[in-house]
N, C-alpha and C positions, 0 to 999 in steps of 0.2 A: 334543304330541309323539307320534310313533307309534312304541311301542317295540316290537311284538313283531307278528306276518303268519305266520297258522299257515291254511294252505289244502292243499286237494282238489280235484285233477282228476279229472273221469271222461268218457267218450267210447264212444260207440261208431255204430256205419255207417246210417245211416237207409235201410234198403230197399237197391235196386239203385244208387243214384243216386251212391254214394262220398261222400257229403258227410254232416260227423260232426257230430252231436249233441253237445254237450259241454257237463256240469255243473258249476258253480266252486260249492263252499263255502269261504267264507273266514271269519275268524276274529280280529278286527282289536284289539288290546290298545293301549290309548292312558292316555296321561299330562297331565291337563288341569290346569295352576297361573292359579288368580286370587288375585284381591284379596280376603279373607277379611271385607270390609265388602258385597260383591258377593251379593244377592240373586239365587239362583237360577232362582227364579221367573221372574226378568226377562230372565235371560241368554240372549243370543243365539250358539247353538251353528253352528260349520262344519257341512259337512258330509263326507264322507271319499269322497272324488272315487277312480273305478277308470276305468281306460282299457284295452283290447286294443287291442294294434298288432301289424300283420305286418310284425315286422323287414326281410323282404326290400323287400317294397315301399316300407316306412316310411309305410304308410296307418296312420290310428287307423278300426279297425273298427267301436267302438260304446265310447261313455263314458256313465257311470252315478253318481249321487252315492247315497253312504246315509245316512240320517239318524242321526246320534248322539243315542243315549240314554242321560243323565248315570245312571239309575239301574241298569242294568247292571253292575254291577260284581265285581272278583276282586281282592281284597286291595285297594290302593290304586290298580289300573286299570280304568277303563272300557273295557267291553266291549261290543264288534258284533263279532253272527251275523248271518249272510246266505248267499243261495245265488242263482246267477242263471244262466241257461241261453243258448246260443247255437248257431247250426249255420253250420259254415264247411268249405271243405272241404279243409283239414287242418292240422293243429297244430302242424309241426316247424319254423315260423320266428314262433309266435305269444307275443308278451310281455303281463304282464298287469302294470298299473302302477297302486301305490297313493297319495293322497296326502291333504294336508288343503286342504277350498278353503273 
């Protein structure tokens, strides 16, 4: 389960051209229950799938997976950090979507 999407936008104008630069750090808090016989070692993890789409359009811009790493962790959730960059040119119809795939 993904309990908690703590993110950062930033942007700004590349040159003359009007098309933005824009940096996402995200910050993904997750909830992973196995079977306590379940060697970790062997365990075959998701991956935590991001997608940008431009609402008007309803295009998917660019999709990304992140690798989860069980040893990150904060109390009892797994934690991913990450950050990824993109240039589009402009951000007031863009959705950023997270998930587990």
């Amino acid at each position: 389960n993904i309990k908690k999407i703590e993110m950062v936008c930033k942007n700004e104008v590349v040159g003359s051209s009007n098309v933005l630069d824009i940096v996402v750090q995200f910050k993904v808090k997750m909830e992973l229950k196995t079977n306590n016989k379940i060697k970790t070692k062997d365990l075959i993890l998701p991956n935590i799938y991001i997608a940008l789409v431009d609402r008007g359009s309803e295009v998917v811009l660019a999709k990304m997976t992140s690798i989860i790493d069980i040893k990150n962790k904060e109390d009892n959730l797994i934690v991913n950090k990450k950050k990824f960059r993109f240039k589009y040119a402009n951000n007031d119809n863009l959705s950023i979507y997270f998930g587990i795939q």
